[in-house]
C-alpha positions, 0 to 999 in steps of 0.5 A: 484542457490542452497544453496551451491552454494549461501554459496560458493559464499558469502563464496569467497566475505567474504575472498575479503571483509575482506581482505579490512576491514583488510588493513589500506589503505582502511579506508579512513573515520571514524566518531566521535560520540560524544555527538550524534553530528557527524564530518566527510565529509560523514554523517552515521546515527547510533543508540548508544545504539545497543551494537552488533556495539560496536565491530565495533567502537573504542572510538567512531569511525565507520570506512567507508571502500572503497568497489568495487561494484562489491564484492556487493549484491543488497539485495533481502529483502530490505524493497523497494525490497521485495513487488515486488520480493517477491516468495518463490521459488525465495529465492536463484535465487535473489541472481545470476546474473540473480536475481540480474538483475531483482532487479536493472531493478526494482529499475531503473524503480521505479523511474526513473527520480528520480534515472536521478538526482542522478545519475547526482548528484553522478558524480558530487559530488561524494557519500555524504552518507555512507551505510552499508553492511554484511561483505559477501557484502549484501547491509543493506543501499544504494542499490539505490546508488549501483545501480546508481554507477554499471550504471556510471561504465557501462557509463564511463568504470572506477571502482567504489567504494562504501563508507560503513560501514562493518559489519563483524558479519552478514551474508547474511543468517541473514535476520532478523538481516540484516532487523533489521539494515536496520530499524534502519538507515531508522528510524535514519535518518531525512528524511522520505523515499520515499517508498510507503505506503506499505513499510512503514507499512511492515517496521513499522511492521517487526520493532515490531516483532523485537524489540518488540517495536514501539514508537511515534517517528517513527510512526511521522517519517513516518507519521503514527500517524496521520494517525491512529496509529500502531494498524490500520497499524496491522488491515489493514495489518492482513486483506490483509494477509488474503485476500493473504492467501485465494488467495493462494498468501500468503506473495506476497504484490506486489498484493495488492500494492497501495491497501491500502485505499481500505483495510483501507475502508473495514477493517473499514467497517467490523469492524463496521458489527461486532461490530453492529455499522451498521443500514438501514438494512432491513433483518436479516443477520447471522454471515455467511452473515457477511463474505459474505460481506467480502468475496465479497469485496475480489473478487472485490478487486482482480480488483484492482478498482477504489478507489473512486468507491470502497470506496462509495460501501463499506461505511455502514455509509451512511444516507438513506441505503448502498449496505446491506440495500436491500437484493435483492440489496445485493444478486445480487451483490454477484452472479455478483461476483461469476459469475466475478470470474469464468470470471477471470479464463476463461480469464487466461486460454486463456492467458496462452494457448498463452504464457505457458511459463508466470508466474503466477503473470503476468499472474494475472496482464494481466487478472486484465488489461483486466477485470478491466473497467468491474469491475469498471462499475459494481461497479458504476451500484451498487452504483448507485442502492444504490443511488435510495435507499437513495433517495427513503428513506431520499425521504419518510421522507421528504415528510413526512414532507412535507404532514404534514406541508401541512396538518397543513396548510390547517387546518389553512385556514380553521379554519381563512381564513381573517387571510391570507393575500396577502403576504401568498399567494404569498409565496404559489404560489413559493412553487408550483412552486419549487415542479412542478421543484423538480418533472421534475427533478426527472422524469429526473432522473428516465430516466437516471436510467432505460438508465443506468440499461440497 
């Protein structure tokens, strides 16, 4: 689809839609607001202060109209839509029939057993919540809820109707208006949405940028002050952008969904090499060295590795040293990467021979599949070489320690040997005794390093 076929089509479900809207039989439910407390059969979340609604609502009235399914658009914008259909050269395609089949496969499969029970729910009890639409019949709230109805119209061969508010001024070419009110019923509403983490941040984002605002109650809403805070959800998402944007994958979130704790650890992590919070480093490293380290992390983060194993790699605040303190440890990482990355694209290439016809992102994906397990034991065999030099070096103040306590035990044997009694000599003799242990164990350990090595 085109622009203008886009336009010709929204401009015919308008004339359908506003056709509804003007014709008193389909107001079938209007809510009375007053003092905030709300009396209907159908619960609408709304904010009273938007002036732009006050065209909408008479003495206090919004009307909910019965709108047909089928004159409705699943918007491709949606807040729990976008990370994973977001393409540019996809803007007008989500929009037909094909567009908008991939969109409901999405929300069907996200969450399934989810979208069982309130299917069931709906067929039961019928619709117990009004959403919002554009008055050309772009879904602002309720695209799940469309969804299920579109699937028990399929089902049971009976049209289905959606209970909404129309909001005739908007057009669904207004996306920055339309994602303004869809923020606004997600942060009116009492319960925290069950998008992912992601989601939330985008959306807490987008709300900023356009309102200018952000306040505490809705980082609680999304329990995102705990959390850290709005200046940490900016600090994470700049840094993904900017991964994005050296991918050349700008603006597509579907590569880094799930991938937030990992950013948050290395957003943390380079913060502190900048700020020279970061000691046990055991080499003079420049500004460029700096962004190597950023630059590295990025390569194996395209893997999508194991959380766990990734954060441990990246933690700078470890006693003893960490991936940077050795530079012949650090150096070798960085060529392992490089030599990964080339990896990566020899792996895309035969898999794009096979199946030209694949997208790219897909393409992505297989190869991060095939690549993955590498990536993680590579990770794991640098952590590991990471942990021989914690040991060595919290290992050697130790035994520091422990030379110097021995020296001064030995003097005094030496300056009043009548002085030690037999109870001294026992608790010498299990000191011994718990040294000859420590040391089998670390010969056990060295085994099992040099086994993991090769």
């Amino acid at each position: 689809m085109n622009i203008e076929s886009v336009n010709n089509f929204f401009k015919k479900r308008r004339k359908a839609i506003i056709e509804i809207v003007n014709s008193e039989e389909n107001w079938i439910h209007k809510i009375v607001q007053t003092n905030n407390q709300e009396k209907s059969d159908i619960n609408f979340k709304w904010f009273q202060e938007d002036k732009k609604t006050e065209s909408e609502e008479q003495n206090g009235v919004i009307k909910i109209y019965k709108i047909p399914i089928s004159l409705l658009t699943l918007n491709p914008a949606n807040s729990r839509i976008e990370i994973q259909l977001q393409e540019n050269e996809k803007k007008f395609y989500l929009y037909g029939e094909e567009g908008q089949k991939e969109i409901q496969d999405w929300i069907w499969e996200d969450r399934k057993k989810k979208n069982e029970f309130t299917k069931n729910d709906l067929q039961l009890n019928g619709q117990q919540e009004a959403g919002m639409i554009t008055g050309d019949g772009v879904i602002i709230s309720g695209n799940r809820r469309v969804l299920l109805l579109k699937k028990i119209e399929e089902e049971e061969g009976k049209d289905q109707y959606f209970l909404t508010a129309v909001l005739t001024f908007l057009s669904w070419k207004e996306n920055e208006e339309i994602k303004r009110y869809e923020l606004k019923t997600q942060f009116g509403d009492d319960r925290p949405l069950d998008y992912l983490r992601l989601n939330t941040m985008l959306a807490i984002r987008n709300y900023k940028n356009l309102t200018n605002k952000i306040d505490k109650e809705i980082l609680d809403h999304f329990h995102w002050n705990e959390a850290g805070g709005m200046q940490e959800i900016l600090n994470i998402l700049s840094l993904m952008d900017e991964y994005l944007e050296l991918m050349r994958w700008k603006g597509t979130y579907s590569y880094v969904l799930r991938l937030e704790d990992h950013f948050k650890s290395l957003d943390k992590a380079s913060r502190e090499l900048k700020n020279e919070k970061i000691t046990n480093i055991r080499w003079r490293m420049s500004e460029a060295d700096e962004e190597d380290f950023k630059f590295t992390m990025f390569k194996i983060l395209r893997f999508q590795p194991e959380g766990k194993k990734f954060r441990r790699l990246v933690n700078l605040k470890k006693i003893g040293g960490h991936i940077l303190t050795e530079k012949n440890i650090w150096e070798s990482l960085v060529i392992q990467m490089d030599i990964e990355e080339s990896n990566a694209e020899k792996t895309k290439t035969m898999i794009q021979t096979v199946r030209p016809m694949d997208e790219p992102r897909k393409i992505e994906f297989e190869m991060i599949e095939k690549r993955k397990d590498k990536i993680n034991k590579i990770i794991e065999n640098y952590n590991a070489q990471v942990d021989e030099v914690v040991l060595h070096n919290v290992g050697d103040k130790l035994l520091l320690k422990l030379t110097d306590a021995i020296t001064k035990i030995e003097i005094f044997v030496d300056e009043d040997p009548d002085l030690i009694k037999d109870n001294f000599l026992k608790k010498t003799e299990q000191t011994k005794i718990r040294m000859e242990y420590i040391i089998e164990k670390l010969k056990i350990k060295k085994i099992e390093s040099q086994k993991t090595k090769n």
